[in-house]
N, C-alpha and C positions, 0 to 999 in steps of 0.2 A: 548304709548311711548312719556317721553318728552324731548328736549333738558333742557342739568344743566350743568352748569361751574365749572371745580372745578380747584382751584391755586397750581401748583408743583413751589417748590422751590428745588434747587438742589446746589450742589459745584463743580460739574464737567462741561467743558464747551464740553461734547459729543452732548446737546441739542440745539438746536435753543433759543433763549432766548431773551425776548423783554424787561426785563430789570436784574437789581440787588439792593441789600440792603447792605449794611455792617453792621457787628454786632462787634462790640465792643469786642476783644478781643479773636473773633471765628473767624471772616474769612468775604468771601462776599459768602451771595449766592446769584445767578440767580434765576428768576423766568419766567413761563408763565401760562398762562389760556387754557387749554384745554378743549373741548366741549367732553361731553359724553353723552351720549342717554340714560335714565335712564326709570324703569319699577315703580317706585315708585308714590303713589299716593295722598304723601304729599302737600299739598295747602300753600304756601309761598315761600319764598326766604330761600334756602338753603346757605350756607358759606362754601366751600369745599375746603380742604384743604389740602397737603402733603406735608411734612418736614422734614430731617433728625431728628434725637431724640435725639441729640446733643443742637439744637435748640429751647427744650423745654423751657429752662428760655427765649426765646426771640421771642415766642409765639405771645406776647402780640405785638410788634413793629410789626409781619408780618398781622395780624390782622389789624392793625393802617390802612395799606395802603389800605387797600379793605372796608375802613368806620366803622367799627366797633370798642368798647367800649376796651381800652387797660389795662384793670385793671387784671393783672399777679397772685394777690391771689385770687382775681373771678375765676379766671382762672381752676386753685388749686383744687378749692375747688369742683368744677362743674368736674373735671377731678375725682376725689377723691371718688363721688357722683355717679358717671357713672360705674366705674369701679366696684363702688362695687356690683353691680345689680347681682339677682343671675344668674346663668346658670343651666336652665330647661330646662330638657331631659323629651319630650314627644312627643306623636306620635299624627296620625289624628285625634285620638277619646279625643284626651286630655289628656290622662292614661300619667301619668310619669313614669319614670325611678326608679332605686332606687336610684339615686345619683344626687341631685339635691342641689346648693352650693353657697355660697357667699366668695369672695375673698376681704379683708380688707386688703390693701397695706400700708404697713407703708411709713412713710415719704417720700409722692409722691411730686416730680417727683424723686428724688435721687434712690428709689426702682426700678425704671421705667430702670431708666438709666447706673445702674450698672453692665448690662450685657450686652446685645448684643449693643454696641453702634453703630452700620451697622444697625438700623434697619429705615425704614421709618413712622413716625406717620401718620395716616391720621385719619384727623375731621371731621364731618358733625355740624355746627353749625346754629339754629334756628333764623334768625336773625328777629329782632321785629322793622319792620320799623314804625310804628306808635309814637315809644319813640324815636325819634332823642336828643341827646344833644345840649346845645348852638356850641356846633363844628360840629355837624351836623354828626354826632356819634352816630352809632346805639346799642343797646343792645343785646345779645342772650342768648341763653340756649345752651349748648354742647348736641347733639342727639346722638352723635357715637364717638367712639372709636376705632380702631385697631392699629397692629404694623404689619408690612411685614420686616420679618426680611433675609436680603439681606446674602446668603450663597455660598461655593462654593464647588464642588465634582467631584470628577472622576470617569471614567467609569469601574473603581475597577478590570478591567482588567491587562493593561496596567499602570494604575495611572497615566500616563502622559498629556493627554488631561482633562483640566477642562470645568465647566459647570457652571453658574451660576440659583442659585434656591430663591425661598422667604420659609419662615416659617412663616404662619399669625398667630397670635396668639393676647389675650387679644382684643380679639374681643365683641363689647359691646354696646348695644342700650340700651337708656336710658328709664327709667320705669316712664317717665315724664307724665302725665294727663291732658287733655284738656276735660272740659266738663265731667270728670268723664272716660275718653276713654285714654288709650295707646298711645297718639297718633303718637308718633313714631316705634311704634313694629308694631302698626296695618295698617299702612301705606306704610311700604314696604323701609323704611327707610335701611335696610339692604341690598335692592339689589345694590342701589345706593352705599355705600361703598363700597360693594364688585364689582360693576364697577368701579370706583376709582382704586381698586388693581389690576381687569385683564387690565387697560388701563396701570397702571404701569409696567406689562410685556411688552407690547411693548413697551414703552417708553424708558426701559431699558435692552430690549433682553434678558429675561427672558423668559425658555421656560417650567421650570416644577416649582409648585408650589402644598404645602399642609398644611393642616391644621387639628390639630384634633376637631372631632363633637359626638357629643353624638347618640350613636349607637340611642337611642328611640326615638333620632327626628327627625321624619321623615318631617317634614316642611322646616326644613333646609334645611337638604341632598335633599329633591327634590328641591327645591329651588337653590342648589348651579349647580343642575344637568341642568335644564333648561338654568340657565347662562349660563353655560360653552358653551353648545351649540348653543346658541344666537350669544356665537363669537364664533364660531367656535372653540370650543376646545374641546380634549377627556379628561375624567374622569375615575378615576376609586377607590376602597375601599378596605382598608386593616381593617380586624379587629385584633382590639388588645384588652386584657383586662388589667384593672388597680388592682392589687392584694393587697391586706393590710394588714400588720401585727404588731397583738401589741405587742409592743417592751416588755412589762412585761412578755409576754409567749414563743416570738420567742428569746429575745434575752440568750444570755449564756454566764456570765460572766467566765470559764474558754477559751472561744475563745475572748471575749475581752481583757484578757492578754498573748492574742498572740498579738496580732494588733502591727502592728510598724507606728506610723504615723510618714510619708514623705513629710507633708505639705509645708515644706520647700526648701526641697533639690531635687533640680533641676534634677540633674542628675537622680534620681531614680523618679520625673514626666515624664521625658522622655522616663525611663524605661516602666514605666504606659502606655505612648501613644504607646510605641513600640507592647505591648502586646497586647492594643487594635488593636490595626491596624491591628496586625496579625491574631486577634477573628474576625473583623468585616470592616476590608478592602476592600470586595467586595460586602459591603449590598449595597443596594440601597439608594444613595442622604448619604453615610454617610460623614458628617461635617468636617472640619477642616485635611484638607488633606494634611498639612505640623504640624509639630511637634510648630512653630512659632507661626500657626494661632490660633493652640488651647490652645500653652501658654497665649496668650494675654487674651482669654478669661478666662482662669483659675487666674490668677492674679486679673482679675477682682471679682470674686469670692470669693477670700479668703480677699480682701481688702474691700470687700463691707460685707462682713458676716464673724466677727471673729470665729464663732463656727463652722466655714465649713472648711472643711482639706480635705485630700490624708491618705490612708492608706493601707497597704498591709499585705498578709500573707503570710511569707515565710515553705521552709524546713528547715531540719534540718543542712543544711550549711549556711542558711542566705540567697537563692535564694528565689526573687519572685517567688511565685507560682499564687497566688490572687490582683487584687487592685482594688481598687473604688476611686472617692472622693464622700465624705458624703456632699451633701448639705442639712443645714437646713433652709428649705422653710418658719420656724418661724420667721426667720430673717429677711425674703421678707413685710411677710401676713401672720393675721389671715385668717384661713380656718374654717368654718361653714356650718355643712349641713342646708338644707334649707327645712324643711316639711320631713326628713326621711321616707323610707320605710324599714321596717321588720328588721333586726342586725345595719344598720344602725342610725335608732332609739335611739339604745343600745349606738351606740357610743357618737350619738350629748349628750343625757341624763349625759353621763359621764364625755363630753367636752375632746373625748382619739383625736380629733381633730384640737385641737387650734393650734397644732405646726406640721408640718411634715419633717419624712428623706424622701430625695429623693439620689437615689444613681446613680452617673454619668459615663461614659465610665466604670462600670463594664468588666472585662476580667480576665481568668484564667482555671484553669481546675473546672468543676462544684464540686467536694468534699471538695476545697480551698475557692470555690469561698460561700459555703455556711457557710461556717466557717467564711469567712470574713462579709457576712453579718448578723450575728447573733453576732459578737462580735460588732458591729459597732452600733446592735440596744440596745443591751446593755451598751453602754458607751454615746449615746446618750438622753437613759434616764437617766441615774444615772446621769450624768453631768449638763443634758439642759433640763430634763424634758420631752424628746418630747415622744412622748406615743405609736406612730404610723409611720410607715412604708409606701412607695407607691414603689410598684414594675411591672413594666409594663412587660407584657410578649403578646407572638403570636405564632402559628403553625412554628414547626422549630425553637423556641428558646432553645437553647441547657441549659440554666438557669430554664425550665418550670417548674419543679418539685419544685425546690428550691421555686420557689417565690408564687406556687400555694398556694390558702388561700379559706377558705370558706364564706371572706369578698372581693369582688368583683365587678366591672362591668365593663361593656362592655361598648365600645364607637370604631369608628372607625378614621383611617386616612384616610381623603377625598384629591385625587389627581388629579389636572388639570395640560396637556400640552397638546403640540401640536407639538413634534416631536416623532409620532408615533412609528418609526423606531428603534430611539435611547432609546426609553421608554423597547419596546421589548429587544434590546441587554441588556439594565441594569437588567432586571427581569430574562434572562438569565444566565447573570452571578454573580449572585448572590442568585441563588438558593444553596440549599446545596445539601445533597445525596439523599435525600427522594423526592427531586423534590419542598420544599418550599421556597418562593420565603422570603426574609429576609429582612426587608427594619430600617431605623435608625431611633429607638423611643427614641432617647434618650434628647429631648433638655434639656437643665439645668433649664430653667424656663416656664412653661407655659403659 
């Protein structure tokens, strides 16, 4: 165990705060140094870091204050570089998964920041104190990556009591080489951010958080296990599988000229959340629990990705019966498998990968709702090219059939809290009839 510092900057004055910055044209934030007890067995000075993700163009300034080298398209580029690292799914023996990936972010940070702007960035920076500048200005490498994206839900009972939860995601250590060695994977650099986020639960009264992991790595998941109960927290896993369908077989162009897109008009997005709400109101941790919160983030979407819309299918009077909005994730990231196993082979060889739909707050009746997404995979290949599907499905998903595909796999949602009590009431009520427990896989980006 060693003691490591890492710097929270924040914009609310809920925290004690030993000083602040002002940024030009964003606001001031606060800042203090918090001490964490880290398990990592990295030999140097760490740079640790967390910061709204609003703040990423001003990265470089909060950098500035704690001695280090302030160059913004360094910055960029090292962020760009990190991110795109693959994600391997493998277990103790090594053996991978089938689905093993690299994520190519267009135009970072803009890509970064187009959705969830509640989220908090946290860094692990390398810093090389031996290269001081004439200003006495150190250098580094970025080692880490993630986002804790700041959410809020109710106990889908009532709906009136909320909850505040994180979603981590783009979680990411660098495949940097020292010596010929990892040095940051092999070193345990990951536990040390992932202390950074469980100190940000307390920091910010947070008491459930999750994150999805690739079912085959079991490094992780034991990993994240051990944590949680180092502080004192319960855990627990839901598995989901990730389903894929190619749009040339699944889609059918007489249900894509049913499709009415609603990208626009408001009133019938409202309609959408109304239906959702009423499909998935009582899952567990489900997102955006005013009609308000999830506009925001929809707006964000459609103005950050012009090929991303709202679409529905109606009867034959003109009622919704089906809707989704179709996000295309090609507009985020190139997607590329990484060393294929077995159908997935087939696809990297084919490149039916470069672009994908992902489909959002789905809801409706299942005969509607397959209809809606087979005309949607069809207008988004004929339109945008995109080739390929991603349909996430779980025990109790009343969609399962529909999305079921014999290109798949498995990964779990890994869940930490620590309000026992209120964890049981939510898995309660939101079970369905058969007794499963229903939780919200739905975020818009991963």
């Amino acid at each position: 165990m060693k003691h490591r510092t890492y710097h929270y900057f924040f914009e609310d004055n809920i925290h004690d705060s030993e000083d602040s910055i002002t940024i030009d044209g964003k606001g001031t934030l606060n800042y203090k140094t918090i001490q964490i007890d880290c398990l990592d067995r990295f030999n140097g000075r760490l740079a640790l870091f967390a910061f709204p993700i609003k703040y990423l163009h001003s990265a470089d300034k909060l950098f500035h204050l704690f001695g280090l080298k302030g160059n913004l398209d360094y910055f960029f580029s090292e962020c760009r570089e990190v991110i795109s690292v693959p994600e391997k799914h493998q277990d103790d023996k090594g053996k991978e998964g089938k689905l093993n990936f690299q994520v190519y972010f267009h135009d970072v940070p803009a890509s970064l920041e187009s959705i969830n702007d509640n989220a908090i960035v946290v860094l692990a920076l390398d810093v090389d104190e031996n290269k001081k500048d004439e200003n006495g200005l150190c250098p580094y490498k970025l080692a880490g990556y993630v986002h804790a994206n700041e959410f809020e839900f109710t106990d889908g009972k009532k709906g009136i009591e909320r909850y505040k939860g994180y979603y981590y995601n783009m979680l990411r250590i660098s495949e940097g080489l020292r010596n010929g060695q990892k040095i940051y994977r092999r070193t345990g650099i990951f536990s040390t951010m992932f202390t950074i986020l469980l100190d940000l639960v307390n920091q910010n009264k947070v008491h459930f958080v999750y994150a999805a992991m690739g079912k085959a790595n079991e490094r992780i998941n034991r990993a994240l296990k051990k944590l949680a109960e180092h502080y004192d927290k319960h855990w627990d896993i839901w598995p989901v599988t990730s389903n894929s369908h190619l749009s040339l077989l699944y889609g059918r162009t007489k249900y894509r000229k049913q499709l009415v897109e609603i990208t626009h008009d408001k009133d019938k997005i409202r309609d959408l959340y109304k239906l959702s709400q009423e499909h998935r109101g009582d899952y567990m941790f489900n997102q955006y629990p005013s009609f308000e919160e999830f506009y925001h983030f929809y707006e964000r979407i459609i103005s950050y990705s012009k090929s991303s819309g709202a679409y529905m299918i109606t009867d034959e009077k003109g009622a919704m019966k089906a809707a989704c909005i179709a996000v295309n994730w090609g507009d985020y990231f190139s997607f590329e498998l990484d060393n294929p196993k077995g159908i997935f082979k087939v696809l990297a060889n084919l490149k039916l990968t470069d672009q994908l739909l992902y489909t959002w707050k789905t809801a409706g009746e299942p005969e509607y709702v397959e209809k809606l997404f087979r005309g949607i995979a069809q207008k988004y290949y004929k339109e945008h090219d995109v080739k390929m599907g991603l349909y996430n499905s779980y025990e109790g998903d009343p969609y399962s059939k529909i999305k079921s595909s014999m290109i798949n796999d498995p990964f779990n949602y890994f869940v930490i809290y620590d309000r026992p009590e209120l964890y049981e009431q939510f898995k309660e009520t939101s079970k369905d009839k058969e007794g499963n427990v229903r939780i919200f896989i739905d975020p818009p980006l991963f």
